[in-house]
matplotlib code that plots the C-alpha trace (Angstrom):
import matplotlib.pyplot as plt

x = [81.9, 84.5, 88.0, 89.7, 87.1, 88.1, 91.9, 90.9, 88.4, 90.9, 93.9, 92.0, 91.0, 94.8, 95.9, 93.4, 94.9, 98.1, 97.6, 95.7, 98.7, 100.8, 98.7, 98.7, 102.4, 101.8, 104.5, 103.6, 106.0, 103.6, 104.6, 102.8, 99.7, 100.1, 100.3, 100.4, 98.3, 101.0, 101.7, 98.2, 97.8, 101.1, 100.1, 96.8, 98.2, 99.6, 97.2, 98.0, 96.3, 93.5, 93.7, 91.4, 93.0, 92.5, 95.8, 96.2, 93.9, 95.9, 93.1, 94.8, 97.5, 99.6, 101.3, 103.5, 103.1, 106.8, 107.7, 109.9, 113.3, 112.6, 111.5, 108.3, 106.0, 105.1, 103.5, 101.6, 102.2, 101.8, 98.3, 100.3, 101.1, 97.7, 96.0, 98.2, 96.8, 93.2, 92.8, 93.8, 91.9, 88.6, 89.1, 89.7, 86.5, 84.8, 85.9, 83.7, 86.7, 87.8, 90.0, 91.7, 92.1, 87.8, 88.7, 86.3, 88.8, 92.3, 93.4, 95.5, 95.8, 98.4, 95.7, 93.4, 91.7, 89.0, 85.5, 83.3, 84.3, 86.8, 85.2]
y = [49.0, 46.7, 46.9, 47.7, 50.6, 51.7, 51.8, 54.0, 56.4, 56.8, 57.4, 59.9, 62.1, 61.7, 62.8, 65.7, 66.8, 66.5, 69.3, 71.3, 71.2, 72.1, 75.0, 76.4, 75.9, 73.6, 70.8, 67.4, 64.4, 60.9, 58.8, 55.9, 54.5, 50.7, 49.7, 45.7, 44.4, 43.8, 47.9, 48.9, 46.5, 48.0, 51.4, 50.4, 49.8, 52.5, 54.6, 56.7, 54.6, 52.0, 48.0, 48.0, 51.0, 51.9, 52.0, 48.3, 48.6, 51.0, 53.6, 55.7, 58.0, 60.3, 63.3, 65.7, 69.4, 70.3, 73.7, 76.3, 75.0, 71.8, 70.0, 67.8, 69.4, 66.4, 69.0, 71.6, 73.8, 77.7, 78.8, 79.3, 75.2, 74.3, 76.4, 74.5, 71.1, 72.3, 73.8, 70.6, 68.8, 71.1, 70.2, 66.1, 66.0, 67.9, 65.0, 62.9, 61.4, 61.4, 63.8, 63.2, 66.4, 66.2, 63.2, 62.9, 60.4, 62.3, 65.3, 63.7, 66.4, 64.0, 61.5, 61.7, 58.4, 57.1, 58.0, 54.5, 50.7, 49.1, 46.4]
z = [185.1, 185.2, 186.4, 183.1, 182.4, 186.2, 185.2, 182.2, 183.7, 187.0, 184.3, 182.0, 185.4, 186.3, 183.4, 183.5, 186.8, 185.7, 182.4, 184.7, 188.0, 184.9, 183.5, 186.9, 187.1, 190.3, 189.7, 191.2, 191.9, 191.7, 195.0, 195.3, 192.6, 193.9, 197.6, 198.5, 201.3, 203.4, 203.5, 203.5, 206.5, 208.0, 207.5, 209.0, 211.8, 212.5, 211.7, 208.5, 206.3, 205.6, 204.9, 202.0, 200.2, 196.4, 196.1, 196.7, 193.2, 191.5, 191.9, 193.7, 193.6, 196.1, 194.8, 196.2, 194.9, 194.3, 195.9, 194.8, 196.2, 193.8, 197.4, 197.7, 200.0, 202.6, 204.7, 203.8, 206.6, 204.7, 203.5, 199.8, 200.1, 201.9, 198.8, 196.0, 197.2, 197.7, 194.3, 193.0, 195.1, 193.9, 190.2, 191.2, 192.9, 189.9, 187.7, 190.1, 191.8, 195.4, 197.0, 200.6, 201.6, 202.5, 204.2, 207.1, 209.5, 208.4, 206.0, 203.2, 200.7, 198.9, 198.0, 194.9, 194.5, 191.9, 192.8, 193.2, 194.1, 192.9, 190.6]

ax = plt.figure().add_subplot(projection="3d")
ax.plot(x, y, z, "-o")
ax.set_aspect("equal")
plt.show()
């Protein structure tokens, strides 16, 4: 598959998620889709991220699940927040895409990144 069919296939899932966050009135704010070397590398370092992200591709997205108050929930701290996240995170990963709340190093529910390698 080559990079352009990557971009499409990770767009159409994000998209996807996005009508079904909305049909479940779960509002999402989009954070960051591109990251430069130079920030995955600093974010590396310090050890809330990885130097050869997807994001640094454009394959990967961070959204924050909007609470009630109009706030982004950075944290998801209650088990109503923690369940928001997760059921989104079940329906990424049934489009065959990656979820980083299953993360095996760190839990980052925030993170929904395309399933394979980048091209």
């Amino acid at each position: 598959m080559t990079r352009r069919e990557q971009y499409a296939e990770f767009q159409k899932c994000l998209f996807k998620l996005l009508r079904y966050a909305w049909a479940r009135d779960i509002i999402v704010k989009g954070v960051e889709w591109w990251r430069s070397w130079e920030k995955a590398a600093e974010y590396a370092a310090k050890g809330v991220g990885i130097k050869n992200s997807k994001h640094c591709y454009s394959l990967a997205v961070d959204l924050y699940v909007v609470g009630k108050t109009g706030k982004e929930v950075l944290i998801a701290k209650t088990p109503e927040e923690k369940e928001r996240y997760r059921v989104l995170g079940v329906y990424w990963e049934s489009l065959g895409m990656t979820w980083g709340g299953n993360f095996r190093t760190r839990y980052d529910p925030f993170h929904f990144e395309y399933g394979g390698k980048p091209a």
